[in-house]
C-alpha positions as CSV (number, residue, x, y, z in Angstrom):
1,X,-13.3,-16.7,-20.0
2,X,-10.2,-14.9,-21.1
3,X,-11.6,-14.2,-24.5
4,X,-14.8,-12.4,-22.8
5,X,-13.3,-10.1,-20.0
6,X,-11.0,-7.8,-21.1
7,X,-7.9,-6.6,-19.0
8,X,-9.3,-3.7,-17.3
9,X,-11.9,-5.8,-16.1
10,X,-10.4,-8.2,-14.4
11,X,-8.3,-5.6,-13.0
12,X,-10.9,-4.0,-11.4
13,X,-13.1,-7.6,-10.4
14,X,-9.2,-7.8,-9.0
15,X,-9.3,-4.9,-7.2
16,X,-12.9,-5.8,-5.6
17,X,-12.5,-9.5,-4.5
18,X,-9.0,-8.7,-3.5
19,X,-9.6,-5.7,-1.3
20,X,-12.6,-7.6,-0.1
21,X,-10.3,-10.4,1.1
22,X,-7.9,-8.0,2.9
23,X,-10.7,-6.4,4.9
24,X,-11.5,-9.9,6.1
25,X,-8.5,-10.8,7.7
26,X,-7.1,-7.6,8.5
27,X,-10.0,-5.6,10.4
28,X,-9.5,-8.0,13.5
29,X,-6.6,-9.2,12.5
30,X,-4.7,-7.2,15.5
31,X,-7.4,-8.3,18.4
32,X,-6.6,-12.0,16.8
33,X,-2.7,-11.6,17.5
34,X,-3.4,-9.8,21.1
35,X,-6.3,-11.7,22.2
36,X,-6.1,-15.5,20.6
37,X,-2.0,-15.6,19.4
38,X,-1.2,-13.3,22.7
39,X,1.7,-10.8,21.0
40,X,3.2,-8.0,23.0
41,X,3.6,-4.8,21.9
42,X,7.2,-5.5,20.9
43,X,6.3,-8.9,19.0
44,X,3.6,-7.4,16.9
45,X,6.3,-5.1,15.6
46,X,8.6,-8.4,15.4
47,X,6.2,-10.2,12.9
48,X,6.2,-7.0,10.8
49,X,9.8,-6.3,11.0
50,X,9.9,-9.7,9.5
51,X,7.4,-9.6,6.6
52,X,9.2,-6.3,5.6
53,X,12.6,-8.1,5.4
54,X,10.9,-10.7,3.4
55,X,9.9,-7.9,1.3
56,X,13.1,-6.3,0.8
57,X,15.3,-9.6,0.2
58,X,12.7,-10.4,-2.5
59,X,11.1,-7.4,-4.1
60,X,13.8,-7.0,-6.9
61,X,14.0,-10.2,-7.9
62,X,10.7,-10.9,-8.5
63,X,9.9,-7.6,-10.1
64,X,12.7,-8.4,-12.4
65,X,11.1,-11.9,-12.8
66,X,8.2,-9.6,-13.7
67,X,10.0,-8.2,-16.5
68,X,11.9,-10.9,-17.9
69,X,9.0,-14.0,-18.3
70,X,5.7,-12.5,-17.5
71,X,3.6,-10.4,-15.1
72,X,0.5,-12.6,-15.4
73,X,2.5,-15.4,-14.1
74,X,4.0,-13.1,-11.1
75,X,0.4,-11.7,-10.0
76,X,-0.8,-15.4,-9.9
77,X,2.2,-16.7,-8.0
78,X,1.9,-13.6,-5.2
79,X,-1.8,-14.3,-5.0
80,X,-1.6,-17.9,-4.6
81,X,1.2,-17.1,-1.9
82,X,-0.8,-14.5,0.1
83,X,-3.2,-17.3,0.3
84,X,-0.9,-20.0,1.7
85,X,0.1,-17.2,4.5
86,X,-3.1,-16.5,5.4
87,X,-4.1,-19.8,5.6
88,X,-1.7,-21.0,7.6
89,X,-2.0,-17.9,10.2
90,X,-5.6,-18.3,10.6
91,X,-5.6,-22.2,11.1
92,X,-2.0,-22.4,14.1
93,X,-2.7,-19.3,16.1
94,X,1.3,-19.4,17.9
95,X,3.6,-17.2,17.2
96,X,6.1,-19.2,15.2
97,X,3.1,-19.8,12.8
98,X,2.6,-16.1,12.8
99,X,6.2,-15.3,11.3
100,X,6.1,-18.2,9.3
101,X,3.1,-17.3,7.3
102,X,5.1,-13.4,7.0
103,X,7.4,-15.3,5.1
104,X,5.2,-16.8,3.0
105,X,2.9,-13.8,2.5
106,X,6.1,-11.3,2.4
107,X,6.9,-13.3,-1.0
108,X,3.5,-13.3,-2.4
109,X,3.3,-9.2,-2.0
110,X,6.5,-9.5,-3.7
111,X,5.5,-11.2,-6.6
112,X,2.3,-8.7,-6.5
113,X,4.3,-5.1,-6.2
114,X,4.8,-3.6,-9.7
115,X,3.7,-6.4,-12.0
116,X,0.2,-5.6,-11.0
117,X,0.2,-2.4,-11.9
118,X,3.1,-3.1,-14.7
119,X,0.4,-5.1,-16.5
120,X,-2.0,-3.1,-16.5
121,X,-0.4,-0.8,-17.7
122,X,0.4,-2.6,-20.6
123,X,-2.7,-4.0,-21.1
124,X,-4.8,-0.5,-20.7
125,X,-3.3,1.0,-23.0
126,X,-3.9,4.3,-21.8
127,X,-1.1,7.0,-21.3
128,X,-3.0,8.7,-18.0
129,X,-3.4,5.7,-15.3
130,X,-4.8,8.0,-12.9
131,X,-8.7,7.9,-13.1
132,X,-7.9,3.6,-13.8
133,X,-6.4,3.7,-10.4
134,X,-8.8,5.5,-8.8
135,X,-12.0,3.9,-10.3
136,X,-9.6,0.7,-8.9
137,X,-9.8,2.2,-5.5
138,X,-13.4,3.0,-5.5
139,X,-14.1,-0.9,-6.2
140,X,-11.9,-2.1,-3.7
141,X,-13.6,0.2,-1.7
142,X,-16.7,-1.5,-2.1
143,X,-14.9,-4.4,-1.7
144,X,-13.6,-3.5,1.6
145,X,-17.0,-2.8,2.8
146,X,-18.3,-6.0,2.1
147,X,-15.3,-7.5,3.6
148,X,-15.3,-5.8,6.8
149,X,-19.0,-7.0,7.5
150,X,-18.5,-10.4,6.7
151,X,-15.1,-9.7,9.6
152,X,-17.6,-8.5,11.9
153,X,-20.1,-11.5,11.5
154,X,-17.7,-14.0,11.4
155,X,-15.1,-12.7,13.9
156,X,-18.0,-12.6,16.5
157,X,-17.7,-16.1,16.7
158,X,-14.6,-17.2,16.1
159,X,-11.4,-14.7,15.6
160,X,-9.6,-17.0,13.8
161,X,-11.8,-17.6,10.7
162,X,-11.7,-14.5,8.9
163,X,-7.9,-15.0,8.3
164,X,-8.4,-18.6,7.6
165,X,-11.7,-18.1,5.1
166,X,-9.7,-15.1,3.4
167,X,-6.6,-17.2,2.6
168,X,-9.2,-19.5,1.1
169,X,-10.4,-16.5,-0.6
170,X,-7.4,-15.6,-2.3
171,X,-6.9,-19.5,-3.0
172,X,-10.0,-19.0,-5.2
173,X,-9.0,-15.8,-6.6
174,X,-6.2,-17.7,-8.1
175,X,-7.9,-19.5,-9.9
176,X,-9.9,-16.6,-11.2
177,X,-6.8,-15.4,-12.7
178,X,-5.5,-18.4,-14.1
179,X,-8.7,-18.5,-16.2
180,X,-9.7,-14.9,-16.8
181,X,-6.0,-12.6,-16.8
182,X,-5.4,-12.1,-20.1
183,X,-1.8,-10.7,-21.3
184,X,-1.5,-9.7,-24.8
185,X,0.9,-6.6,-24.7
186,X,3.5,-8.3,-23.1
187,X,6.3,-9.4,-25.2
188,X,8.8,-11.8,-22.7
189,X,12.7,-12.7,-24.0
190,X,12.8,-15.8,-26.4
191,X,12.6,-18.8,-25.2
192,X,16.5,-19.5,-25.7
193,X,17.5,-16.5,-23.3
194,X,14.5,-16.7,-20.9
195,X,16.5,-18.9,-18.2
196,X,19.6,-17.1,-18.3
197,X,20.6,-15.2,-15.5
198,X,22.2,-12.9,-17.3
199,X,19.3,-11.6,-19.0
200,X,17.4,-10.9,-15.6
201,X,20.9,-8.8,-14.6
202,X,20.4,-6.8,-18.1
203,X,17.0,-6.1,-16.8
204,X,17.9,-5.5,-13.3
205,X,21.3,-2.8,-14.3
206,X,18.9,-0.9,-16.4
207,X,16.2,-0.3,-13.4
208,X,19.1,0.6,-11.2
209,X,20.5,3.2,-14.7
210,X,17.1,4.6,-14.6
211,X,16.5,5.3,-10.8
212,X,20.4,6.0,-11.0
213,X,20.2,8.9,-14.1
214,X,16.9,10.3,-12.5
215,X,16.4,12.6,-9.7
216,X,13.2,12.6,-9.7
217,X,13.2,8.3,-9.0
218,X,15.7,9.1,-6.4
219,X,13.4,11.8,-4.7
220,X,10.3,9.5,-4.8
221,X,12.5,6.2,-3.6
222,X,13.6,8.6,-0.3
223,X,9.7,9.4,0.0
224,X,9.0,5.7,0.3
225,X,11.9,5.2,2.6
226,X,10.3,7.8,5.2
227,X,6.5,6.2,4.5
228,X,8.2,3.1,5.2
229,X,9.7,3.6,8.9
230,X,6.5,6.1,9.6
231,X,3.7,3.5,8.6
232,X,5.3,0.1,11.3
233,X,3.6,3.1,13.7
234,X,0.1,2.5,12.0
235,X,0.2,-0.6,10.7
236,X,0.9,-2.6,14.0
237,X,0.8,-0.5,16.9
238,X,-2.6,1.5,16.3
239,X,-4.9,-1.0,16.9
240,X,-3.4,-2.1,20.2
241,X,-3.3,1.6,21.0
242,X,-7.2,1.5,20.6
243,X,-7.5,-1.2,22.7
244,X,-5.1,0.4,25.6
245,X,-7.9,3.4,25.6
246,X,-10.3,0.8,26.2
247,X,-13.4,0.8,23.7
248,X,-16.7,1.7,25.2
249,X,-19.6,-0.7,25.3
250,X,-22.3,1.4,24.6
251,X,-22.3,4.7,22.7
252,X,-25.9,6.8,21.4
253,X,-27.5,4.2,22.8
254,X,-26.5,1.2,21.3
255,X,-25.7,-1.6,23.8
256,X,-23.2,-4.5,24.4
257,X,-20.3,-3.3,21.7
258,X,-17.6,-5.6,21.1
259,X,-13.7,-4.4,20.1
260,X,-14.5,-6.3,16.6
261,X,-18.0,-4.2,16.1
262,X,-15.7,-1.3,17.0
263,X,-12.9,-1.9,14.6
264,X,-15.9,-2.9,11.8
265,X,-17.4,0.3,12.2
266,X,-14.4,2.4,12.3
267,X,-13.2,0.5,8.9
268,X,-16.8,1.1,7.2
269,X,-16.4,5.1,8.2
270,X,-12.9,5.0,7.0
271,X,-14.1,2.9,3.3
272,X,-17.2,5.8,3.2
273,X,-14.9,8.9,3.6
274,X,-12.4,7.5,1.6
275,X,-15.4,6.8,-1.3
276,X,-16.5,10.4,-1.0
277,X,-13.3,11.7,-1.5
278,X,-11.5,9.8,-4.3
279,X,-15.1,10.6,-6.4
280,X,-14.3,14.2,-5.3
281,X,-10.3,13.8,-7.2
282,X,-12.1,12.1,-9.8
283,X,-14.6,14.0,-10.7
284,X,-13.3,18.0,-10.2
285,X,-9.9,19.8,-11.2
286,X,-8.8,20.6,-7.4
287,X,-5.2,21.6,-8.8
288,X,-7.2,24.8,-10.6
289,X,-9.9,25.5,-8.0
290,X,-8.0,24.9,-4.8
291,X,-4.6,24.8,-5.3
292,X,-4.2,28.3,-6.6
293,X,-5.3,29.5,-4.0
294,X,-3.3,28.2,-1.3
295,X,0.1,28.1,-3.0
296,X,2.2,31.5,-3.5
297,X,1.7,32.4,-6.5
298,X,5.2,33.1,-7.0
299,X,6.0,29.0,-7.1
300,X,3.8,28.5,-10.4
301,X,5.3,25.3,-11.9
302,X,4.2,23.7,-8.6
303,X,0.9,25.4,-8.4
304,X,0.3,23.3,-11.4
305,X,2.0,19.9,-10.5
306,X,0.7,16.2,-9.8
307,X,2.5,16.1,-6.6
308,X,0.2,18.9,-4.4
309,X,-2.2,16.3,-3.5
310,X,0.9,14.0,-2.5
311,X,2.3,16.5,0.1
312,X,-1.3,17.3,1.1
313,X,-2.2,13.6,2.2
314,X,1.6,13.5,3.9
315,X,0.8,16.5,5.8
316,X,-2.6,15.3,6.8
317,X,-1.3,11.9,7.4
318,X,1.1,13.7,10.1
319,X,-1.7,15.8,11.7
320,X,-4.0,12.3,12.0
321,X,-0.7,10.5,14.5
322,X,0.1,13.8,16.2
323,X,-3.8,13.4,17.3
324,X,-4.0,10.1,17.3
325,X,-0.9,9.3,19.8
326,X,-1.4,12.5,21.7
327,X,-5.0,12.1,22.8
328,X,-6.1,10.6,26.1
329,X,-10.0,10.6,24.5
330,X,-11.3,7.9,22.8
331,X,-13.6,10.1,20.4
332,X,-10.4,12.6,19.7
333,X,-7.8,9.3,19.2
334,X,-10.8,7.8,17.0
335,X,-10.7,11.4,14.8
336,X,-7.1,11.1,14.3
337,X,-7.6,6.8,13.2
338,X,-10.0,8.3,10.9
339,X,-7.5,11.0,9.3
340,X,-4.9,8.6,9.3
341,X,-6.7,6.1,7.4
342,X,-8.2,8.2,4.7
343,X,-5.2,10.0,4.1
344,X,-3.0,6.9,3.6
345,X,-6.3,5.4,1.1
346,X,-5.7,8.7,-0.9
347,X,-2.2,8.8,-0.7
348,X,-1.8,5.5,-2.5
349,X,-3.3,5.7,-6.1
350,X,-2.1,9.1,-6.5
351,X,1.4,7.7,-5.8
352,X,1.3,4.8,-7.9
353,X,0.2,7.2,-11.2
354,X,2.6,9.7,-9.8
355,X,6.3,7.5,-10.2
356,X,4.5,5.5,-13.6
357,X,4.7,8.4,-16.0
358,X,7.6,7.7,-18.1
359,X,9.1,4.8,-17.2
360,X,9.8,2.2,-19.7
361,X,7.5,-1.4,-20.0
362,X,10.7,-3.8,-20.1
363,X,12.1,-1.9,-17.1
364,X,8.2,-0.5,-15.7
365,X,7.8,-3.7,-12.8
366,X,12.0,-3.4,-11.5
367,X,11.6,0.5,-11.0
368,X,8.2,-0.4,-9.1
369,X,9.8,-2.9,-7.2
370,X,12.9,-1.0,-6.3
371,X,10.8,1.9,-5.0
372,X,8.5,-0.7,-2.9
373,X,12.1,-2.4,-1.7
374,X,12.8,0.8,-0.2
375,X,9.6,1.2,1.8
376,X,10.3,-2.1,3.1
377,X,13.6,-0.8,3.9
378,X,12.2,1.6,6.0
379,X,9.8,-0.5,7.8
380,X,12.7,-2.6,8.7
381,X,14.5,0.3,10.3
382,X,11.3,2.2,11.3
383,X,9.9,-1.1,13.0
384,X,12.3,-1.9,15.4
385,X,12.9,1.5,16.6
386,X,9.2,2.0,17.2
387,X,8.8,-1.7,18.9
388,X,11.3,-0.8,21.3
389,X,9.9,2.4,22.4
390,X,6.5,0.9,22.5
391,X,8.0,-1.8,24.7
392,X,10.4,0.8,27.4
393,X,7.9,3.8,27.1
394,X,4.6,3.8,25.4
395,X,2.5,3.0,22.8
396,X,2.0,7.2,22.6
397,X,5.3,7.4,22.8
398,X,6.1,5.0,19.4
399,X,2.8,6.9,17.4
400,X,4.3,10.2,18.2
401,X,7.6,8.9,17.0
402,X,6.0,7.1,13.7
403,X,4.0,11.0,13.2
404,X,7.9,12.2,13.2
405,X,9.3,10.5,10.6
406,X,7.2,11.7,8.3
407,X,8.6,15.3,8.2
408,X,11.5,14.7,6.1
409,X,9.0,13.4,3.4
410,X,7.2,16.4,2.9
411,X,10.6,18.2,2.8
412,X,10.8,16.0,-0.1
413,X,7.6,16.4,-1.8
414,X,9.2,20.0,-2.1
415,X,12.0,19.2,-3.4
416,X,12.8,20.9,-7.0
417,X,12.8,17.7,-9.1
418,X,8.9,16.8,-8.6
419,X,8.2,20.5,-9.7
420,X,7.5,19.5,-13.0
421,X,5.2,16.5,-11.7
422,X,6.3,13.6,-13.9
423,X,9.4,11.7,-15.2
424,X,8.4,12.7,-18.5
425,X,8.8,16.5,-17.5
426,X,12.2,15.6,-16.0
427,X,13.6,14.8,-19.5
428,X,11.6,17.5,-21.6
429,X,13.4,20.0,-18.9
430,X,16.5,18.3,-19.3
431,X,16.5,18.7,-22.8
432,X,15.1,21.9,-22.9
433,X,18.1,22.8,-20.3
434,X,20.7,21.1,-23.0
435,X,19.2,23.3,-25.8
436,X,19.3,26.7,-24.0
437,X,23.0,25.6,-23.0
């Protein structure tokens, strides 16, 4: 099977099944914890506070591990991993199951972040990842789709099988890989140096020299550090928020609507609008026929740059929790879940092309990893903050909050060094700056 699929195909049959998995267990996956595991505000925060430190205690080291023996190996281990979490969440629904199986999963994403895309990148070939990732999303779209309908079937029986049947899912996807992933472009350290320590510190020291010599990786890694603390605000207390409002049980006159039918259907609108719109990037030059036209004209290097549509989705990602955490109406909050979600589904392609141009292959998976370990790093700082006001004040309170801390990342995406758009354009203004000096 290896022989017949090439590498961008299993990346994309990757990026289907896999998204496809995720929309199973995580469309309901907050009325399981509430409903059937019971979690407070304040321990839903706790079990994601906790998969984030797992995150950041082992994001380096196995994006190194990425670099040093091999990323085909790293994507299998985190997908075997997310698996085992899953799994075990789904089948003991207490709490102490719950943060065992963040442990577990926390590892698995580890072993995923970077050497995914790392490998890919290798394998492709090709020197503009963009339209890869975003044909990637648009399958895992489709995906997702799928997914959340087999959620909303099987949920509405039992809320504890989609986590448990999508653990088994990415069980099987394992597999999948361990039959189908090819990895010709990678070339690993011989054999006699491959269990030295010393040699994953080489590789380690140079990712830290390259965010270190680079102000552009240091502008991006305090971009992830903001998404980090703002998105603990979305990712656990949303949901709960949704069911504080109370969802109706009939609406245009459809009768006898559950909070998982609810949650489906808002996924599926969320997966449709954010279809529309990545075939929209895809498919039209919106840095000539929009962005002109919005930017003063007197800023023209950043008229022109990859990171417009970056601050865009930051900005509307801030308007969607203003709305969201402010509104007292269910159809108003449900406009701002929608905005929130699509412009978090854009934002993330565009930022993993964005931070790959330029970086080196034997240091590509550490860089990754190091600007994934400081999102965690900011979900660890972001989460408790938010648990604790959701717990003392209000789940309004802790959104509005989460919409805050956003603002210093679009003072960011301004920032001078992403003017140029790419690492690449760092150096070539470097060295032009050397020459005219």
């Amino acid at each position: 099977m290896r022989a017949i699929l090439t590498a961008k195909a299993v990346y994309l049959a990757y990026s289907f099944v896999s998204s496809l998995l995720f929309a199973l267990c995580f469309t309901a996956f907050t009325l399981y914890r509430v409903q059937i595991v019971g979690l407070s505000p304040f321990e839903l925060v706790l079990v994601g506070t906790v998969l984030e430190l797992t995150c950041f205690v082992f994001e380096v080291p196995t994006g190194v591990l990425a670099d040093t023996r091999s990323r085909r190996l790293s994507v299998m281990c985190g997908t075997l991993l997310l698996g085992l979490g899953f799994t075990l969440e789904g089948l003991f629904p207490i709490l102490a199951a719950v943060l065992v199986a963040q442990v577990v999963s926390g590892i698995g994403y580890t072993f995923l972040s970077g050497a995914l895309e790392a490998w890919i990148a290798d394998e492709s070939g090709e020197p503009d990842l963009g339209p890869l990732f975003m044909r990637a999303t648009q399958y895992g779209q489709v995906g997702g789709l799928l997914g959340i309908a087999l959620s909303a079937l099987v949920g509405s029986l039992n809320l504890q099988l989609p986590m448990f049947l999508g653990g088994v899912g990415f069980l099987l996807l394992t597999v999948f890989l361990l039959l189908a992933m090819p990895e010709k472009h990678f070339h690993p350290l011989p054999t006699g140096d491959r269990s030295s320590w010393n040699a994953m510190g080489d590789t380690l020291k140079s990712g830290l020299q390259r965010v270190r010599q680079s102000l552009f990786l240091k502008v991006l890694m305090g971009v992830a550090l903001f998404w980090g603390a703002s998105s603990e605000a979305y990712d656990r207390l949303s949901g709960a928020h949704l069911l504080e409002l109370g969802f109706p049980q009939s609406i245009l006159g459809l009768e006898g609507l559950t909070p998982v039918l609810w949650l489906s259907a808002l996924s599926v609108l969320e997966m449709v609008l954010g279809f529309a719109t990545t075939q929209l990037l895809s498919r039209f030059n919106l840095e000539q026929q929009v962005w002109r036209r919005v930017w003063p004209l007197s800023w023209p290097n950043f008229a022109t740059s990859r990171v417009w549509p970056l601050l865009w989705a930051t900005l509307g990602l801030v308007a969607g929790m203003l709305t969201f955490a402010l509104s007292s109406s269910f159809i108003l909050a449900l406009v701002g879940f929608q905005v929130m979600g699509l412009m978090r589904l854009i934002h993330g392609p565009l930022s993993s092309a964005f931070i790959q141009h330029g970086l080196e292959s034997r240091t590509r998976a550490t860089v990754l990893s190091l600007h994934s370990q400081f999102d965690a790093l900011g979900q660890m700082l972001g989460g408790p903050l938010l648990g604790l006001l959701a717990a003392r004040a209000s789940l309004s309170v802790a959104l509005l909050v989460g919409a805050l801390l956003l603002l210093p990342a679009l003072g960011l995406y301004l920032h001078p060094a992403l003017r140029l758009g790419t690492l690449e354009g760092e150096l070539e203004g470097g060295e032009a700056a050397l020459e005219l000096g």
